[in-house]
C-alpha positions, 0 to 999 in steps of 0.5 A: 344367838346361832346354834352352834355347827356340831359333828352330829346333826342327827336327832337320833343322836341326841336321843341315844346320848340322853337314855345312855345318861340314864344308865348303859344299854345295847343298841336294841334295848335303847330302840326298844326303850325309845318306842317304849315311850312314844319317841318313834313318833317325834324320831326316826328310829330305825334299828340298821340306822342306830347302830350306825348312830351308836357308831358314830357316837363312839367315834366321836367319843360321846359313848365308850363300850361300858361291858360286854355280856355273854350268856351261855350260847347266845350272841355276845351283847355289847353295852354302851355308856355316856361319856363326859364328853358326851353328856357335855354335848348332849346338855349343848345340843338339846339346850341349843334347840330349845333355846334357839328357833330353828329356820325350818321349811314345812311343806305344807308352807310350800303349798301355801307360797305356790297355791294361787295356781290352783283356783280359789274354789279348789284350794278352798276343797283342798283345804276342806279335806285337809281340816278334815284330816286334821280334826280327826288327827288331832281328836285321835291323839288327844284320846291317845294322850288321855290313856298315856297320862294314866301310866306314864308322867306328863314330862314324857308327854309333853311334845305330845301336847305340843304336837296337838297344839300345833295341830289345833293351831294349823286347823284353827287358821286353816278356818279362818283362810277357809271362811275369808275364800269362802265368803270372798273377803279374803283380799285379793280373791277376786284377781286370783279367781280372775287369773285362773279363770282367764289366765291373765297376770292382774296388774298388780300382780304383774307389779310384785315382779319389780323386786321392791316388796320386802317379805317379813 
């Protein structure tokens, strides 16, 4: 099942479109309201950048100007509401990336496809530092979380505990790697440590270049 292409890609998007579904607001009440709640730390919001969201949205005719109010000398604010069009694209969307994985490119997968430049006994210092980091992150967050639940319900948390679980996953095999270059039964550690000790290809290695190794 593919996604489907949509006019709009960007997640802010999907986020004004859901607190529009809520009740009408001003552009700076929804970025108010979505810091509020913690969503800066799954989203981008920059206030510049919503207007120009909200604008497109308007556009597209996914949000409709539902009032404009005025109070004495200050400046007039005008407040958006969902359409039917937009409520129908808000339910596609958000149904499409929760049903559907999504081909994704971390960095961090990146580093690891082009790390056998670097020697073993480097990575494995590298890699130290970084479950370091991790381990402090993810301790970091789940005190954090521990405070929210008291005032806030777990539905408005939960890609908070998906973002520590996959902290604690991503460090969990981080060890593991760690462990297997450490104690050198990782295979194929000794032709790495050879190849950036001498420079020398091993001959396997030399062999993947053929083109015949499918990779999953």
């Amino acid at each position: 099942m593919a996604t489907k292409r949509r006019k709009l890609s960007n997640p802010l998007a999907l986020a004004v479109m859901v607190l529009l579904a809520e009740r009408s607001m001003h552009p700076y009440e929804i970025a108010q309201t979505l810091r509020r709640r913690g969503k800066d730390a799954s989203l981008k919001i920059n206030y510049g950048s919503l207007y120009t969201v909200v604008q497109n949205l308007e556009k597209h005719g996914f949000v409709e100007v539902a009032e404009v109010q005025r109070q004495g000398n200050r400046p007039e604010r005008t407040l958006y509401g969902i359409t039917e069009a937009g409520r129908e694209e808000a339910t596609e969307w958000l149904s499409d990336l929760l049903a559907v994985p999504a081909q994704e490119y971390p960095i961090f997968e990146a580093a690891l496809s082009l790390m056998g430049v670097l020697h073993p006994d480097e990575v494995a210092r590298l890699l130290e530092e970084r479950l370091n980091m991790l381990e402090v992150r993810a301790a970091s967050l789940r005190g954090g979380m521990e405070k929210l639940y008291e005032t806030l319900p777990r539905l408005f948390l939960i890609e908070s505990e998906f973002k520590l679980h996959m902290i604690d996953a991503e460090a969990s095999w981080v060890r593991g790697f760690l462990t297997e270059v450490t104690a050198g039964t990782f295979p194929g550690v000794e032709e790495w440590r050879t190849f950036n000790e001498t420079g020398e290809v091993p001959e396997e290695y030399r062999n993947l270049e053929d083109g015949d190794v499918e990779r999953p």
